[in-house]
VEXDREN-911177 format. One record per residue (C-alpha): residue number from 1; residue in three letters; x, y, z. Coordinates in Angstrom, 2 decimals, m for minus. Layout:
N
(NUM; 'ALA'; (X; Y; Z))
...
This chain:
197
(1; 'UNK'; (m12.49; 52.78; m95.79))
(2; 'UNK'; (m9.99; 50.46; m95.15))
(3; 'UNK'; (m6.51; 51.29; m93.26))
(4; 'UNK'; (m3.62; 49.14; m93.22))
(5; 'UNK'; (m2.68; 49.41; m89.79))
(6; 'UNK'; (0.51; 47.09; m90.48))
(7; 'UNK'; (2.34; 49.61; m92.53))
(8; 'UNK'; (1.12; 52.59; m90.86))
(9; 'UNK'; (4.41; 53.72; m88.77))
(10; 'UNK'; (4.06; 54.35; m84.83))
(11; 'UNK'; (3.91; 57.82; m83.80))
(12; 'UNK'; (6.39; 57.53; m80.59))
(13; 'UNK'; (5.21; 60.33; m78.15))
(14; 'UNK'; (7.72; 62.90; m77.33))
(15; 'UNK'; (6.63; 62.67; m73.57))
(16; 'UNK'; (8.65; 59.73; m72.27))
(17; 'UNK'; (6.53; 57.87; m69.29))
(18; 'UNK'; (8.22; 57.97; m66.14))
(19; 'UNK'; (10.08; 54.50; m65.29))
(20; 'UNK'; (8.11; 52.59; m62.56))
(21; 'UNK'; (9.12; 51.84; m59.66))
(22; 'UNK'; (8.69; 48.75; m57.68))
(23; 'UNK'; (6.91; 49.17; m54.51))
(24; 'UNK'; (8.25; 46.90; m51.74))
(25; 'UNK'; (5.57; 44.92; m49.88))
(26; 'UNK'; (5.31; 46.16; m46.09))
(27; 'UNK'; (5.17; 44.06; m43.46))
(28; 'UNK'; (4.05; 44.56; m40.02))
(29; 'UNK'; (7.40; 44.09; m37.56))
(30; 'UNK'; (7.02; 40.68; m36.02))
(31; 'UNK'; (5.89; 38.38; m38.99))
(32; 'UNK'; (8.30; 37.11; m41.56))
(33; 'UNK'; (7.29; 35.83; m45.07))
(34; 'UNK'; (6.98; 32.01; m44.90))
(35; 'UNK'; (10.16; 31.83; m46.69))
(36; 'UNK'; (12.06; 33.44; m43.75))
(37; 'UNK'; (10.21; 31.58; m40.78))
(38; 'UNK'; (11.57; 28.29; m43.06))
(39; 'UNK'; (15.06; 29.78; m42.95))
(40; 'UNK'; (14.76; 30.14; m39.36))
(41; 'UNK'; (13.94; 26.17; m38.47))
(42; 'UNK'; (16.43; 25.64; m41.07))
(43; 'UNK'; (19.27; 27.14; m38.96))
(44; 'UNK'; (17.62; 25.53; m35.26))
(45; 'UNK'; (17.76; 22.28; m37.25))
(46; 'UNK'; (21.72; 22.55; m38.03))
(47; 'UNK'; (22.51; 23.59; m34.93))
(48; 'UNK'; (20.96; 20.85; m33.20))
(49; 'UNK'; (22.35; 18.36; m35.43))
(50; 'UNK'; (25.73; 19.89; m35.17))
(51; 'UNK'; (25.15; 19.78; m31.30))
(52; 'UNK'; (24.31; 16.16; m31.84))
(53; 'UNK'; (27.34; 15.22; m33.75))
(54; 'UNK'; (29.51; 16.70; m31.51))
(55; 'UNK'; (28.21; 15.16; m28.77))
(56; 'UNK'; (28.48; 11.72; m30.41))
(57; 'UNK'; (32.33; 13.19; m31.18))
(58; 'UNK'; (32.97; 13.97; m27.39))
(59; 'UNK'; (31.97; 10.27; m26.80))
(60; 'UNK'; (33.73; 8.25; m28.74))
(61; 'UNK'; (36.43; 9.67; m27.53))
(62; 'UNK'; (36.00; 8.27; m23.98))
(63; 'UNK'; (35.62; 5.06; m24.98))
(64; 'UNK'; (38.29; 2.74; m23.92))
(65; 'UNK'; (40.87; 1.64; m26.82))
(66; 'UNK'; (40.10; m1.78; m28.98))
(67; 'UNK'; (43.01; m3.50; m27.47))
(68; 'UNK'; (41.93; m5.14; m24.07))
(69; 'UNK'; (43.01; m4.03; m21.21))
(70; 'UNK'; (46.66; m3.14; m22.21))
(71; 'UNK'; (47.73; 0.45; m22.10))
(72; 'UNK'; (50.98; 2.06; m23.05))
(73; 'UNK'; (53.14; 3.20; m20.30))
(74; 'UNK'; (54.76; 6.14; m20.23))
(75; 'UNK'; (58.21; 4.25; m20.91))
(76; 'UNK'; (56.61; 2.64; m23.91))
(77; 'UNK'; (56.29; m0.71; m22.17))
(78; 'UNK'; (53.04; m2.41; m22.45))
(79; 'UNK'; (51.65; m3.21; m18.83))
(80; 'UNK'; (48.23; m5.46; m17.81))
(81; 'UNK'; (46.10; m3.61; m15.94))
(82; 'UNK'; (45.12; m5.70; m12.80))
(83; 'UNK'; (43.84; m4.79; m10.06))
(84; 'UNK'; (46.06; m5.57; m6.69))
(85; 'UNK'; (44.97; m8.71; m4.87))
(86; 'UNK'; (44.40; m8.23; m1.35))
(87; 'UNK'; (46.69; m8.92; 1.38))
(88; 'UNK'; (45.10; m11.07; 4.16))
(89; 'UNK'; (48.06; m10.43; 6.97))
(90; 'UNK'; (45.75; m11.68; 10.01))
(91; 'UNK'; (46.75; m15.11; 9.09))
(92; 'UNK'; (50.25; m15.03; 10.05))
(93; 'UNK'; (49.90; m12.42; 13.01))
(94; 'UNK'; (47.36; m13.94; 14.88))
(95; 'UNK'; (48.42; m17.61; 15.82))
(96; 'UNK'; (51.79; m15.55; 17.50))
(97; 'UNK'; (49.28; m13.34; 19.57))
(98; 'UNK'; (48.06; m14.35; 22.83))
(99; 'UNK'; (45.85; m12.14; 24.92))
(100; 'UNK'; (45.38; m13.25; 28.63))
(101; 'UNK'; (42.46; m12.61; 30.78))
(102; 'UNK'; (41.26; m13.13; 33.88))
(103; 'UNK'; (37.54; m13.79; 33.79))
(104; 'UNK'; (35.87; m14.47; 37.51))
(105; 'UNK'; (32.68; m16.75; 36.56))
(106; 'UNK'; (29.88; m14.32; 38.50))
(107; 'UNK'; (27.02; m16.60; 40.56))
(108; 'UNK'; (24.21; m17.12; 38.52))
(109; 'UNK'; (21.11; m16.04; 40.36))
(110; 'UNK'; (17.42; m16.77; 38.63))
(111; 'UNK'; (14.66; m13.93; 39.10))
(112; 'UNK'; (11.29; m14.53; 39.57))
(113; 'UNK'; (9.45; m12.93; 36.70))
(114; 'UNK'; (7.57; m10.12; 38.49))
(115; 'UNK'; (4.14; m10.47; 38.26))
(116; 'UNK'; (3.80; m13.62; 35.75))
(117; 'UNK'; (3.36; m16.62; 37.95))
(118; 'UNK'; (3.41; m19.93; 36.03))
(119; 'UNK'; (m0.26; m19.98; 35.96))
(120; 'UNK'; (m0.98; m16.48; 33.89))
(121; 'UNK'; (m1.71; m16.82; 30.19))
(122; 'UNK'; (m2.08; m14.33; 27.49))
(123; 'UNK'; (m5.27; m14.06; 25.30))
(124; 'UNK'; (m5.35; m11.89; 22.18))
(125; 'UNK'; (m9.18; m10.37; 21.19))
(126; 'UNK'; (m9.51; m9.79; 17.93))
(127; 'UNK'; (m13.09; m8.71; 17.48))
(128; 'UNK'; (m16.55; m8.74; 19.33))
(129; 'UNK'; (m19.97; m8.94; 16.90))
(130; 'UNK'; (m23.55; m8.71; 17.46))
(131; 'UNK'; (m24.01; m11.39; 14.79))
(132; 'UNK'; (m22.38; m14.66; 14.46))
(133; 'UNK'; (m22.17; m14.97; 11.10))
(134; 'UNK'; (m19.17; m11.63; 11.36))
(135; 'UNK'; (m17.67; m13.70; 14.35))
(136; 'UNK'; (m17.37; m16.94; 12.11))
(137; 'UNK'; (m16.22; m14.25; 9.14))
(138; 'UNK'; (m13.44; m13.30; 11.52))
(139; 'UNK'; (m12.47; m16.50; 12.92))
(140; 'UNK'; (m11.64; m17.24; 9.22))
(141; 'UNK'; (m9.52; m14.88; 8.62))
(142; 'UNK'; (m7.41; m16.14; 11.58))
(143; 'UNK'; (m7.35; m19.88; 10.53))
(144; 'UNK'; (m5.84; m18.56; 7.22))
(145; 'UNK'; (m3.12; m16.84; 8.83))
(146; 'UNK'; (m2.26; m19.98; 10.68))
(147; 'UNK'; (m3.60; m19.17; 14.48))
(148; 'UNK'; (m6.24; m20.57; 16.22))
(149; 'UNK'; (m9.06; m18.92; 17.22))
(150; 'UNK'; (m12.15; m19.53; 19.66))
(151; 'UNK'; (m15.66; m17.75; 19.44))
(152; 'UNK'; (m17.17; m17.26; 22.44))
(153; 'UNK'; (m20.71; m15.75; 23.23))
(154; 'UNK'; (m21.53; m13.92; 26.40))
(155; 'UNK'; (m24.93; m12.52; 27.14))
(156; 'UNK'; (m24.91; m9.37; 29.68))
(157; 'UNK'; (m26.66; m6.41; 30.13))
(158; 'UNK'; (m26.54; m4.98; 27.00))
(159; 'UNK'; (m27.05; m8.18; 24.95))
(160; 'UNK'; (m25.40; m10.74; 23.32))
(161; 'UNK'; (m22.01; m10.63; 22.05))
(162; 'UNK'; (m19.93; m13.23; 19.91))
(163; 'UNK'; (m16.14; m12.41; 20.89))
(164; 'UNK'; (m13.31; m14.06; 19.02))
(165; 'UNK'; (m10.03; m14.56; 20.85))
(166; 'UNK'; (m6.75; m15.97; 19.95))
(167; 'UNK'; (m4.43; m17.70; 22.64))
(168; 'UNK'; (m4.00; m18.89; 25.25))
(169; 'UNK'; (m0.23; m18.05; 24.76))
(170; 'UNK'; (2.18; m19.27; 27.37))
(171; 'UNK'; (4.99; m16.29; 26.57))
(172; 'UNK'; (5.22; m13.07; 25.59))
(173; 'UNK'; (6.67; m13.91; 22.11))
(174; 'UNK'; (4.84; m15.98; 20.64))
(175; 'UNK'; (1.58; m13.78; 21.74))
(176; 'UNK'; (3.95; m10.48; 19.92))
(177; 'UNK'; (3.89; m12.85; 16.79))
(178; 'UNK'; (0.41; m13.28; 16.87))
(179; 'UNK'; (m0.03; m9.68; 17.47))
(180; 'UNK'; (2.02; m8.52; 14.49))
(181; 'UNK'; (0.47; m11.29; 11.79))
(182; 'UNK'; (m3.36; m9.60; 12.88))
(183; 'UNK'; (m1.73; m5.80; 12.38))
(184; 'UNK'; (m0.65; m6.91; 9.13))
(185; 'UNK'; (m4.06; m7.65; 8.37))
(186; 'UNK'; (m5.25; m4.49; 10.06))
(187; 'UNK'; (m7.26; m6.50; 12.59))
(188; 'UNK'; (m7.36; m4.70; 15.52))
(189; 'UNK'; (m6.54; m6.38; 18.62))
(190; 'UNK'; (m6.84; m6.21; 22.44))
(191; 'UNK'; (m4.46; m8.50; 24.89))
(192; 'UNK'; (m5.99; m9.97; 27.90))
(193; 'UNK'; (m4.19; m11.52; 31.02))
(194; 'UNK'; (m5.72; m13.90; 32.70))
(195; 'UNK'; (m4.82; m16.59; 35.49))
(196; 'UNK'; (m5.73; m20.37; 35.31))
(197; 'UNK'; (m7.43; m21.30; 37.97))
């Protein structure tokens, strides 16, 4: 049998279904919904550009005014702004000053240099080597720093020794010179006295 369900009329329940509700998503406290962590950068973002602008606000206003170097005077005048030349007054006051004073010329005396008698030198040793080849290494290294340097070999009791020396300097200073272009090169040295004979 066949029914026409079109025409058939709707039997409405007397019961009336109770109206839903919408149930509101919880959250655990701490996290936000993308949408509010956005919001968030959002408002860090305008404050540091607002922080920005101001900033770029506060300086332009201590720039100096297009205009030179004229500024308005309290009276309204407009002034130069220079800065005050110098006054050089010694000029004038010290041809009229005259100072006098009585100087008594002392008598010159000349010390002996104790100890150094005219026939002392100074010798500077920079290294002693077993090998020559190390002495002749070393004795390089002097030439290129513009001294002159010896190698001598000695043979004693415990062998032979290749010993490179710098000198003979006649004064203390130009020895100290010496000295103090080897430290530079952190060459060790030892200073010798020694008489001619």
């Amino acid at each position: 049998m066949a029914q026409d369900f079109a025409k058939r009329k709707r039997v409405v329940s007397s019961r009336k279904a109770p109206p839903r509700k919408k149930q509101a998503q919880r959250r655990p406290r701490g996290k936000q919904s993308p949408k509010a962590a956005g919001n968030g950068w959002r408002w860090y973002g305008a404050g540091v550009l607002t922080g920005v602008f101001l900033s770029f606000l506060l300086y332009l206003g201590t720039l100096p005014t297009p205009g030179g170097t004229a500024q308005e005077q309290p009276g309204g005048a407009q002034a130069t702004a220079q800065p005050p030349k110098p006054r050089f007054d010694f000029y004038t006051m010290l041809p009229g000053q005259t100072t006098d004073v009585e100087v008594e010329p002392a008598p010159e005396t000349v010390k002996p240099r104790s100890g150094n008698t005219p026939t002392d030198y100074y010798l500077l040793q920079t290294g002693s080597f077993r090998q020559r080849e190390d002495a002749d290494r070393r004795r390089a290294e002097l030439l290129l720093l513009g001294l002159t340097p010896m190698v001598e070999e000695t043979n004693g009791d415990n062998g032979r020794w290749y010993r490179v020396y710098v000198g003979p300097f006649e004064s203390q200073s130009k020895m100290a010179r010496a000295r103090s272009l080897t430290a530079n090169q952190n060459i060790d040295t030892l200073l010798l006295k020694r008489s001619k004979p």
